[in-house]
MARDREN-136344 format. One record per residue: x negated, y, z of N, C-alpha, C, O in turn; residue in three letters. Coordinates in steps of 0.02 Angstrom, whole numbers, plus 50000, padded with zeros to 5 digits. Each point is the difference from the previous one (the first is absolute). Example, Ala and Ser with C-alpha at 12.3 -4.5 7.8 and 13.67 -1.06 7.14 Angstrom:
<nodes>
493404971650390500455005950000499555006050000499484999950033ALA/500705005449931499585005950003500395005550037499755005550008SER/
</nodes>
This chain:
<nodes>
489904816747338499725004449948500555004749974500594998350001UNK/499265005949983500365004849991500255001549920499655001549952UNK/501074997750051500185000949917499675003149942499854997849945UNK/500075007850084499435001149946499434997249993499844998649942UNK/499714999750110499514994149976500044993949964499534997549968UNK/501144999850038500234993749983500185002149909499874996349952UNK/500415009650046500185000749930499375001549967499984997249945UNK/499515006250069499295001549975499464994549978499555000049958UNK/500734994350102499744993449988500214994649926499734998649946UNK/500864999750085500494997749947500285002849959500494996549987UNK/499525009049974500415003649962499464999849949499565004349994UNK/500534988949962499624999149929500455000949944499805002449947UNK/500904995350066500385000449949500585003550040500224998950057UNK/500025006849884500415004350018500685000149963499884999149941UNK/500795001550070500404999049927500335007150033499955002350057UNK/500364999649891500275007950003500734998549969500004999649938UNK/500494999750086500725000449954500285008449987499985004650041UNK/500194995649914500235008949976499455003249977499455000250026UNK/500805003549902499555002849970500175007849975500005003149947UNK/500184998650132499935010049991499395003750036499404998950011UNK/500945004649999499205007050048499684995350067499385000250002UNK/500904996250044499794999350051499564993649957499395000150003UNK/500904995449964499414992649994499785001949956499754994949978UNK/500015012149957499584999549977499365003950043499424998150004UNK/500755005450015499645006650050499594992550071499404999250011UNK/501104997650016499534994350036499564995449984499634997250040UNK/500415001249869499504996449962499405005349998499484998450029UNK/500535007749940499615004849993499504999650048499404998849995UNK/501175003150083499274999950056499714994750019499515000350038UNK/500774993249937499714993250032499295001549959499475001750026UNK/500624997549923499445002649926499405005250031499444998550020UNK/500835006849976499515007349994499734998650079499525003650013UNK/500744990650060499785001150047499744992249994500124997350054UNK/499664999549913499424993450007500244993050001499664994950001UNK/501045005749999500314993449978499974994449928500335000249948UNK/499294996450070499694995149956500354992949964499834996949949UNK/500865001750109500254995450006500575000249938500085004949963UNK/500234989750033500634997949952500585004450026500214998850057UNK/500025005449915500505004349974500614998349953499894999649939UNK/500724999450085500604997649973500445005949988500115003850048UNK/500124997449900500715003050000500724998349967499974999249939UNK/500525000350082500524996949998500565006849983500205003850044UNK/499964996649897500585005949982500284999049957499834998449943UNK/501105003150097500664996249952499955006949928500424999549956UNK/499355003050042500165005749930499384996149943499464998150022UNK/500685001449920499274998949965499395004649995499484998049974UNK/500585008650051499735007049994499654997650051500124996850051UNK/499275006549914499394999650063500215007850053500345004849984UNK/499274993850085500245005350036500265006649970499685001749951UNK/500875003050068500235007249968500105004350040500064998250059UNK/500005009349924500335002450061500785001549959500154999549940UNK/500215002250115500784999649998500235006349999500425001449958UNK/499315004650097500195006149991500165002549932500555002949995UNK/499174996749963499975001549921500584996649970500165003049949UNK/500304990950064500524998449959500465005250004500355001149951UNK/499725002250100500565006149998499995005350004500365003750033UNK/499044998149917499835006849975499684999049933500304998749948UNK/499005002350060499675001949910500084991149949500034998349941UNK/499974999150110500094992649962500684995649987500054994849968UNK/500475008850068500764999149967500205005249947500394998749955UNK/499285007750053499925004949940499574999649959499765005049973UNK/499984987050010499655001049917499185004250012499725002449950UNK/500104997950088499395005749999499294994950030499405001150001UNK/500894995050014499534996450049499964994749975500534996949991UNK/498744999749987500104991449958499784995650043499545001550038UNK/500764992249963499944993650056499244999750009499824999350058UNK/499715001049895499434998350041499645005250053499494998450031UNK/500835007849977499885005650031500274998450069499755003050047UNK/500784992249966500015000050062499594994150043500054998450059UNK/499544999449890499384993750057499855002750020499855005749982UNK/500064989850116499745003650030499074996649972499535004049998UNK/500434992449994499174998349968500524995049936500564997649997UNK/498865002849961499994996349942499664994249984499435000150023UNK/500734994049942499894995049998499205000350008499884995850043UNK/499615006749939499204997650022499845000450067499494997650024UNK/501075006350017499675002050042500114993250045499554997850036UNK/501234998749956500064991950022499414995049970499724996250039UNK/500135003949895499604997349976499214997550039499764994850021UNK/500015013049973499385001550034499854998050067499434998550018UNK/501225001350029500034997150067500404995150017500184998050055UNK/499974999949883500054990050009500565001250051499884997950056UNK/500885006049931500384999850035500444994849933500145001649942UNK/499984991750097500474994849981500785002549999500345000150052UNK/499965002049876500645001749992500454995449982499904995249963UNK/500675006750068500784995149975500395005050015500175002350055UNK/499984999349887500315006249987500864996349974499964994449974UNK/500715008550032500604997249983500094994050011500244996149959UNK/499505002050122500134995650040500315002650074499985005250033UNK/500254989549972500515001450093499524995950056499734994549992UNK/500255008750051499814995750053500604996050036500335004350029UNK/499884990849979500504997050019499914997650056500544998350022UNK/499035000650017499994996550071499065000350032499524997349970UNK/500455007050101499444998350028499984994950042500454999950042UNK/499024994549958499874996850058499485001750042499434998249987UNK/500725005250066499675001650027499554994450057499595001950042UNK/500594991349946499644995650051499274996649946499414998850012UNK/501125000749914499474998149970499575006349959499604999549954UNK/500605005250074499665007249986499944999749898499535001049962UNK/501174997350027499935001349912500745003749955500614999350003UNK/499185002449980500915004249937499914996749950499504999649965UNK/501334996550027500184998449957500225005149925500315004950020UNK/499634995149932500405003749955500504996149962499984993849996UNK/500655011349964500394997549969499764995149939500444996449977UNK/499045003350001499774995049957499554993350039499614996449969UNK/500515002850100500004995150018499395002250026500165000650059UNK/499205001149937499195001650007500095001250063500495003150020UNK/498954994150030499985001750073499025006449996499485000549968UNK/500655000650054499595006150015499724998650083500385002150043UNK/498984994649979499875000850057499595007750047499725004949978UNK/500364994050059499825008050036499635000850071500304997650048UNK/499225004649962499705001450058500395003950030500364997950045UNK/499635010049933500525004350027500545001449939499824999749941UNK/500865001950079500325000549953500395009350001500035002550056UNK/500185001249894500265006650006500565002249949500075001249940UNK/500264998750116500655001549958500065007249985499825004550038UNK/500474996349902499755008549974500824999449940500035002449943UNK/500574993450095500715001449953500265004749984500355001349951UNK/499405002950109500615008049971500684997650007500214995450035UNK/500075008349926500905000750032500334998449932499704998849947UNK/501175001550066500294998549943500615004750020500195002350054UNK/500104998549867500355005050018500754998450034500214994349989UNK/500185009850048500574997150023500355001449943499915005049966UNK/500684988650017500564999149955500575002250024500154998550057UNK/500255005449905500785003950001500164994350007499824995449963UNK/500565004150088500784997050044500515002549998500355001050050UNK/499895001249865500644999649975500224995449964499634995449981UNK/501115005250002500154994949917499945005449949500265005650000UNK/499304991549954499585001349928499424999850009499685001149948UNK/500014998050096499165002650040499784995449938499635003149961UNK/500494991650025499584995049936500345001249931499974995549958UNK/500465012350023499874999449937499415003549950499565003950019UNK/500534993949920499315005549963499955004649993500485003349984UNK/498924999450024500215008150011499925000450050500135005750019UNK/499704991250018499615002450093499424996350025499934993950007UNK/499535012450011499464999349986499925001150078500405001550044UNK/498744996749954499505000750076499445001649973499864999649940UNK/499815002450105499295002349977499434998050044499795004050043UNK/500014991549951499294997450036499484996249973499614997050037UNK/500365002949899499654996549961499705003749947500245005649994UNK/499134992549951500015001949951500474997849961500135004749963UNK/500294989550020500414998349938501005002850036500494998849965UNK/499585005150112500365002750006500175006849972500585001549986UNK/498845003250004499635004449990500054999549918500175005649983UNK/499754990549961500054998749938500824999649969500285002749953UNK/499964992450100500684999049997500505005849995500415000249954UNK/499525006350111500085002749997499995006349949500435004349989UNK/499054994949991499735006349960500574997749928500395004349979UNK/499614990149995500114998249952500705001449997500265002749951UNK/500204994750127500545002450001500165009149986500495002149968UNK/499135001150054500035008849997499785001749939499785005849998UNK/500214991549957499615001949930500624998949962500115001849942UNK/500344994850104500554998449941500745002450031500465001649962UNK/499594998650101500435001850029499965010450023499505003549995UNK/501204998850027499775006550012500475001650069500215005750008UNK/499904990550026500235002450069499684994050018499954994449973UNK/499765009450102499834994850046500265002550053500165005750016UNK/499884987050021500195001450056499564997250067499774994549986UNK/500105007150061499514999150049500294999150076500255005350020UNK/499784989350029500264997550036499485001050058499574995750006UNK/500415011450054499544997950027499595008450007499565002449964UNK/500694999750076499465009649978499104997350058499735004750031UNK/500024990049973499364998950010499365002849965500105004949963UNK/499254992750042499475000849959500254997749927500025003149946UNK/500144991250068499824997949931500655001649945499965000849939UNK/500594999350102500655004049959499855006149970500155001049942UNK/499605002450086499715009549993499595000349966499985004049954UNK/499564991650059499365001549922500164996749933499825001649943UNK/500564993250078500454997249933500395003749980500104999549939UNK/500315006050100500475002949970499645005549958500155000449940UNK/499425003550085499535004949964499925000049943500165003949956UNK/499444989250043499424996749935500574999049942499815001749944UNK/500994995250061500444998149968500295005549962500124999649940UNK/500065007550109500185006249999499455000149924500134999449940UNK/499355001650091499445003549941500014995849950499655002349954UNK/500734989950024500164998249943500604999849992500374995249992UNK/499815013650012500515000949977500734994549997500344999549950UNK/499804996450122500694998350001500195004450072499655003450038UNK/501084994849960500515002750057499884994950047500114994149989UNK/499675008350064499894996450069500525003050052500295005450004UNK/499714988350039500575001350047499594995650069499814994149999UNK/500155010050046499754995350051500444999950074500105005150034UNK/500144988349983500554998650047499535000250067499474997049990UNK/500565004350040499835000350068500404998050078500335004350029UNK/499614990549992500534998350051500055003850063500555000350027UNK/498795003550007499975004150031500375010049982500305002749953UNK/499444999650115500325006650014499335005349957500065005949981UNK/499354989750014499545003149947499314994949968499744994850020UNK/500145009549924499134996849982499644995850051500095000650061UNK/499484995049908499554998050048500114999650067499515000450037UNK/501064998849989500085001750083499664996450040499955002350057UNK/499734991149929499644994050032499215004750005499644998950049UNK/500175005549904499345002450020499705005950005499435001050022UNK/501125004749949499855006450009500615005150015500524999749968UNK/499335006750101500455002550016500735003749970499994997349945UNK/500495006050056500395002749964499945005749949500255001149945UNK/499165003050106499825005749937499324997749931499835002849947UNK/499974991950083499624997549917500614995849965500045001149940UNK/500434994350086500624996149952500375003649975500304997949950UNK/499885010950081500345005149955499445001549961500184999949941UNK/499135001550065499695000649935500224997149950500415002949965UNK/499454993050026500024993749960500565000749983500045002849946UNK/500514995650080500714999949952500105006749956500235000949944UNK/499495003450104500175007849943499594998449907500295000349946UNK/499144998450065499464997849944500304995749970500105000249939UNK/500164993850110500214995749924500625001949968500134998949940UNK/500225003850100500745005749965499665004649959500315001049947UNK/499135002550059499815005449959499684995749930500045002649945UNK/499754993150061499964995649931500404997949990499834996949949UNK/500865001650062500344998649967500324993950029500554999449972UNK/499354995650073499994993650026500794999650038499985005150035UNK/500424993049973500765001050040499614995150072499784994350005UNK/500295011250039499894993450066500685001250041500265005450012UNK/499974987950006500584999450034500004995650077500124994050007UNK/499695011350048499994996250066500764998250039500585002049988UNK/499204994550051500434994150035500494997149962500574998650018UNK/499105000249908500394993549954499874992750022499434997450003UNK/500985000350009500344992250013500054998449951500405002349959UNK/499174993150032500234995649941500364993750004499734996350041UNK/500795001149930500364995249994499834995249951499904993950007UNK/500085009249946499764994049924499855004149940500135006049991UNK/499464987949951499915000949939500334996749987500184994450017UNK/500035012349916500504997049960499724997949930499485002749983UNK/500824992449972499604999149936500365001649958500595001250014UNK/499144999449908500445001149951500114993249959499664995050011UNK/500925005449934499804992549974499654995749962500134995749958UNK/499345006650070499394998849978499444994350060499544996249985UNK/500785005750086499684998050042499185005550032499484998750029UNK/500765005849950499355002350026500435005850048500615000049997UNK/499145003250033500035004050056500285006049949499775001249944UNK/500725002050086500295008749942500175006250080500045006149996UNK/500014990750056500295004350056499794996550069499874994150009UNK/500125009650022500085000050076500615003950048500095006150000UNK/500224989950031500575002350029499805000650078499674995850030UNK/500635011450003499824998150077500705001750036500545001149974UNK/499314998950080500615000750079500585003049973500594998150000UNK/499085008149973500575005549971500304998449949500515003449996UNK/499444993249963500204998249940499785002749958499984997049946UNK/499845007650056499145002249944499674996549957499744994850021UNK/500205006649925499524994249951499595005249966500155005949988UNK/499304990949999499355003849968499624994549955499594995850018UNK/500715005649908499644995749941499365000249992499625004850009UNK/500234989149972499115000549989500004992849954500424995550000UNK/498915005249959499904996749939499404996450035499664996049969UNK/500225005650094499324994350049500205003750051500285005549992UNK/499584991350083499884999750072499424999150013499744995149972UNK/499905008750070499314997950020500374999150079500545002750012UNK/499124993250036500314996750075499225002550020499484997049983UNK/500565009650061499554999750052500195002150052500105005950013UNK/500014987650039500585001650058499314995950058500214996250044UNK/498795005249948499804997650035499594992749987500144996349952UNK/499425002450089499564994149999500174993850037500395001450045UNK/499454991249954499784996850060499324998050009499625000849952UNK/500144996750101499394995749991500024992849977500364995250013UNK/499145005949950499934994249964499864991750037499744995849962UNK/500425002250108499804997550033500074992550017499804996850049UNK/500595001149888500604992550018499364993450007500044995050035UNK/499235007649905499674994650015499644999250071499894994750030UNK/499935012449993499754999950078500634994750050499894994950033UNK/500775008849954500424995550028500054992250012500064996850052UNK/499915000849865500174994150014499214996750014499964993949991UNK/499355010050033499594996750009500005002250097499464999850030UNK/501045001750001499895000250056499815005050026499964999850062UNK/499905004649913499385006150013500765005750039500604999949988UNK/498975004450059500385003650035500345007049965499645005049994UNK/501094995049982500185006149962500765003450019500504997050020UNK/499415009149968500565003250013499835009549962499595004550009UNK/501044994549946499725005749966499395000849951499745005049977UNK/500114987350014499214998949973499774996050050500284998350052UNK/498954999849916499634996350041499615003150040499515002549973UNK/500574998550106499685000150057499464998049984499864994549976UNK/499585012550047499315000349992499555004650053500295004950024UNK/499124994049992499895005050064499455006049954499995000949939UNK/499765001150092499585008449970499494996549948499685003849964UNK/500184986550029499394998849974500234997249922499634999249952UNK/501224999250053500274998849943500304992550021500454997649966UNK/499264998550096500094993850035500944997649998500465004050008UNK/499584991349984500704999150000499954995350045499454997450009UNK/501145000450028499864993350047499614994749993499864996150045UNK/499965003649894499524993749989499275003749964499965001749941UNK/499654998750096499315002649996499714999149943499615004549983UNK/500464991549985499764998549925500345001549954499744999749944UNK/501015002850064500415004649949500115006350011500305001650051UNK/499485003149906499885006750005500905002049948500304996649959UNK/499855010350069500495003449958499835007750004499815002950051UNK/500335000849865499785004149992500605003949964500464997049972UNK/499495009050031500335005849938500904998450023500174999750058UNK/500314999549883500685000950040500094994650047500165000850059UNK/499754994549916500164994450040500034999450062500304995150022UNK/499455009150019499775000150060500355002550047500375004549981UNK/499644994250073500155006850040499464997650077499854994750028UNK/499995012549983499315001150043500225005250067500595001849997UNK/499204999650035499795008050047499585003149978499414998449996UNK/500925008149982499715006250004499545002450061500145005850016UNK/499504992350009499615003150046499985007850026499975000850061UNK/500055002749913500035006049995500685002550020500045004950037UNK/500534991949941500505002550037500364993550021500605001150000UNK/499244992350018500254995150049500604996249970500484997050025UNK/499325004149915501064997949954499494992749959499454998849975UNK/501274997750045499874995049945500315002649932500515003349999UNK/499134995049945500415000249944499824998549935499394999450003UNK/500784999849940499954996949950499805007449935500395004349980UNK/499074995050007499955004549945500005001549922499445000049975UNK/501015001049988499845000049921499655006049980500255005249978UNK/499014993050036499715005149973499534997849951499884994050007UNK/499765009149939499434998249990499315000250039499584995650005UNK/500445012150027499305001150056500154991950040499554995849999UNK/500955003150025500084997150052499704992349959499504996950019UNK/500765001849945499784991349942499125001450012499664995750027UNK/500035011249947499455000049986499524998950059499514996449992UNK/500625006850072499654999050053500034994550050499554998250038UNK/501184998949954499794992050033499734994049918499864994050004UNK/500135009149949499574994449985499454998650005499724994549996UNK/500025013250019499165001850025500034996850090499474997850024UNK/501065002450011499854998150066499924992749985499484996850004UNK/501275000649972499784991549965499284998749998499724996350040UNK/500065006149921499334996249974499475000650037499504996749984UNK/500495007550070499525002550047500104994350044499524996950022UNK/501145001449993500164995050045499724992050001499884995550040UNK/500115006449877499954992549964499284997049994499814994249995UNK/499785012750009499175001150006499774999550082499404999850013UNK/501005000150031499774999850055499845006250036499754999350056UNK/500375007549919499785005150011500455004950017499875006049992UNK/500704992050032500605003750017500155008650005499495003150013UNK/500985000049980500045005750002500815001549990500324998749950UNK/499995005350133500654997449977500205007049957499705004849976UNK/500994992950028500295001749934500525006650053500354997550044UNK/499675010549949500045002650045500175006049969500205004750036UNK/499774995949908500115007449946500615003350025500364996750039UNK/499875011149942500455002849992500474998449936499835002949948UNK/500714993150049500275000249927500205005949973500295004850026UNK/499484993949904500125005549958500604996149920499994994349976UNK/500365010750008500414998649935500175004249945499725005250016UNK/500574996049924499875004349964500754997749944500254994749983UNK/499895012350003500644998149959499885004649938499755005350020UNK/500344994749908499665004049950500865000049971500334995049987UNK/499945013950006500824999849967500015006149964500065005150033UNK/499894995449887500015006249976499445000550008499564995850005UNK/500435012049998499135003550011499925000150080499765005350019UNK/500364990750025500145000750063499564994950044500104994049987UNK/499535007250051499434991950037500045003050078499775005050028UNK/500594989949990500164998350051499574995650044499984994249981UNK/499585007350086499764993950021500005002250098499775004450036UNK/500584990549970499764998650089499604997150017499704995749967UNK/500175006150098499524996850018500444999050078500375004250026UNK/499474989749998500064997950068500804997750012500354999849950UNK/499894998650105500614997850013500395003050037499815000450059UNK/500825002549927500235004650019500595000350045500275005050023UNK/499974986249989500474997250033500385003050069500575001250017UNK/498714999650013500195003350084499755007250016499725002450049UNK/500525000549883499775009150012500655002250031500574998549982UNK/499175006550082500695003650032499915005749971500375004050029UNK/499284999549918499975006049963499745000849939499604997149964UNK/500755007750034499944999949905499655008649975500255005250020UNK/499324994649946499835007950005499904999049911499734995349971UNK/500525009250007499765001749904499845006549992500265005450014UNK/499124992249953499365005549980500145001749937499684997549954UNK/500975008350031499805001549935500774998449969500394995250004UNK/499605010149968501075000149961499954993849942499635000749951UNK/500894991350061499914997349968500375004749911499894996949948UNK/500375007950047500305004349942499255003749964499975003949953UNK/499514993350085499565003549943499514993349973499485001549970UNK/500664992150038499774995249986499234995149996499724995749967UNK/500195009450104499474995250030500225004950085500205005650016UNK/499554985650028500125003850077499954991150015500114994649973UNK/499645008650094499954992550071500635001350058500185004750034UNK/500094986549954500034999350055499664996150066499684994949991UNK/500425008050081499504996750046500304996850030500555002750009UNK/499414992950013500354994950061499634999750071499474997049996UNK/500665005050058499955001350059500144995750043500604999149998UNK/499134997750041500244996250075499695000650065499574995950015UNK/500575007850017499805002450071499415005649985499515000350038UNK/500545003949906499495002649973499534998749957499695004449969UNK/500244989450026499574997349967500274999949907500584999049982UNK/498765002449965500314997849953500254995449971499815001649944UNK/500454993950049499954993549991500114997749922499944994149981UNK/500245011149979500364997949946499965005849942499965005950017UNK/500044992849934500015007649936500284997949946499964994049988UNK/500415010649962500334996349953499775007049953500245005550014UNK/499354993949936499995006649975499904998049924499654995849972UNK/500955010649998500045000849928499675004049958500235005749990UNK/499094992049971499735005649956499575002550064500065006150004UNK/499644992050034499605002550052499324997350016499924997950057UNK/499725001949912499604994650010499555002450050499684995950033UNK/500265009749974499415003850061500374995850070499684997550046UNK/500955002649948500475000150079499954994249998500124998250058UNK/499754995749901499894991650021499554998550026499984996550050UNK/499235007649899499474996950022499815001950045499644996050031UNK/500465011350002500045002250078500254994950047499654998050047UNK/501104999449938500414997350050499714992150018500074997350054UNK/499554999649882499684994250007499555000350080500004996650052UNK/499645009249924499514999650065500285001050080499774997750052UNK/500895007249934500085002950057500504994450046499925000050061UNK/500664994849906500064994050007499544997950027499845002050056UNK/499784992849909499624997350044499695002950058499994996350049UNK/499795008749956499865004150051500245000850070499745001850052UNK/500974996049927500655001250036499875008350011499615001850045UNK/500615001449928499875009450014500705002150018500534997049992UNK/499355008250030500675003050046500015005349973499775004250038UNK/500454998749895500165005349987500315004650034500424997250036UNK/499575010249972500455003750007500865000149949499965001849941UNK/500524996850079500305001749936500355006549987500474999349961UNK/499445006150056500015006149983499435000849941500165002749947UNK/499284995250063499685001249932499964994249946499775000649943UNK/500494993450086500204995449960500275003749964499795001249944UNK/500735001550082500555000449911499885005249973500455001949962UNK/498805004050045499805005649986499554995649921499434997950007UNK/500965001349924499484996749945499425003649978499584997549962UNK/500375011350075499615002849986499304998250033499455000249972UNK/500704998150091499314997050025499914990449995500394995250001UNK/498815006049991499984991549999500204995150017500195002050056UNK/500004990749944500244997650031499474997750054500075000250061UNK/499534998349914499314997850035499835006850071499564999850042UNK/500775003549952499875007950044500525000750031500145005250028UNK/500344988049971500465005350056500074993450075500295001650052UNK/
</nodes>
């Protein structure tokens, strides 16, 4: 019989560990698509599901209130008899006796089980990395912590020119402290977008005001005598004071309980297009994961939200017996200043690069090319040139690029 029959059969009781976009979005469709059965959720934060994008923008700037970032609100668990344990750990699956233990001892049994951990952030591997005054951001009460620190402090300093360094540095900028952001690379973002959008970006956050300093080495934090963090020293002997450190030097997957339950991982937990992990009755979804891209043949691990939201919808399809794989174009989105940034697709194995449009007038695409094909778009303030490129991606379309980089004609037209 075939896994999915077997899970359609047996899949009365469900337990869900992690409580972000992908396991609330997979409760949703178990729900809205006819799932009747016992529903578990298991999440180490006490906060019922949230989204996260928002800690490092309108909701580390005071503008945004905690209950604004549910993704559903308590009736809506209520109403569908989703069983919560909320500021609990899952500490160990058995997968023979098909049950999760939690840190308060409670075993949780499971027909199918879905892991939905997400990632954690990587920790500075210097000496001072543990004094006060150095912060992370992946949480709501990181996100509080922080804020509370910038309300009182007026230099920051930022470890890390990524997503989440850059929109932190912005949002911090606009409450008025001195930001400084270290960067260990030759530029911005270099892990996801080409050189002429990472010179965007550095010019803007220099034009607000932000000091960015590439190919800083860092060596250590230094403290004052106080014990909290006052400097950062690097290679050069350079020091740059700060009254807080934010560390965004990147993610991991969240994956140690898949590990120590046996389950097949690397980079995350190994999963095929249906969300399947080596063991047919444990599903993995959203960061945690890492999958094939279908579309362009790459394994890889995604921190996206689109990406959390649509395998929790494949999850649950899976879990219903009604499969549908999981096969999308990824898409991502970065919000800095008055500036919205969003790609779409993966841009890893482009042999060409074409830009639609003078990044000096502050909107323009770039395209990513491989054997002609488009494969990739990174566009600022453009929103006509994404939702074009969505289609033409998938499409696999072969632009001309002579009129590619013509912004006067469509993108969809050339």
């Amino acid at each position: 019989m075939a896994a999915s029959a077997i899970l359609r059969r047996m899949s009365r009781r469900i337990v869900v560990i992690g409580a972000g976009q992908a396991a609330a979005q997979c409760i949703d469709a178990l729900r809205r698509n006819g799932f009747d059965g016992s529903i578990t959720l298991l999440g180490s934060e006490p906060q019922l599901p949230y989204q996260r994008p928002p800690l490092s923008k309108k909701y580390l700037a005071g503008s945004l209130e905690p209950d604004r970032l549910l993704l559903k609100h308590r009736p809506f668990y209520d109403e569908h008899q989703i069983v919560l344990h909320l500021g609990t750990r899952a500490m160990a699956v058995d997968r023979a006796g098909q049950t999760v233990k939690d840190a308060e001892g409670r075993s949780h049994p499971y027909d199918a089980l879905v892991l939905a951990t997400g990632s954690r952030a990587r920790r500075l591997a210097v000496p001072g990395a543990e004094l006060g005054g150095v912060h992370y951001l992946r949480s709501l009460d990181d996100a509080d912590a922080l804020r509370s620190a910038a309300l009182r402090g007026q230099r920051a300093l930022i470890i890390g020119g990524g997503y989440i360094g850059l929109e932190a540095a912005a949002t911090l900028r606009a409450m008025n402290l001195a930001v400084t952001v270290l960067e260990t690379t030759t530029r911005l973002m270099s892990r996801v977008v080409c050189a002429p959008v990472s010179e965007f970006y550095r010019q803007e956050h220099q034009r607000h005001g932000v000091s960015v300093v590439l190919n800083a080495q860092l060596t250590e934090l230094v403290s004052n005598e106080h014990g909290m963090v006052a400097a950062a020293r690097c290679a050069d002997g350079r020091e740059y004071p700060a009254d807080l450190v934010l560390v965004g030097i990147g993610v991991q997957a969240e994956d140690q309980l898949a590990r120590d339950a046996g389950l097949d991982c690397d980079n995350g937990i190994r999963v095929d297009q249906y969300c399947r992990s080596s063991d047919p009755r444990v599903l993995a979804i959203g960061d945690c994961c890492n999958f094939e891209v279908a579309h362009y043949g790459l394994q890889v691990r995604l921190e996206s939200v689109d990406n959390a939201f649509e395998q929790g919808t494949t999850a649950a399809l899976q879990l219903l017996g009604t499969p549908v794989a999981h096969d999308k174009v990824p898409w991502f989105w970065s919000d800095q200043y008055e500036h919205k940034m969003l790609i779409v697709g993966l841009s890893q194995q482009h042999d060409q690069l074409v830009l639609r449009g003078d990044p000096a007038s502050g909107a323009f695409s770039a395209c990513y090319l491989r054997g002609g094909e488009l494969i990739a778009i990174d566009t600022v303030n453009q929103a006509r040139d994404q939702m074009a490129a969505r289609r033409m991606i998938a499409a696999r379309a072969r632009p001309d690029p002579a009129r590619l980089a013509d912004p006067t004609i469509a993108l969809k037209d050339c």
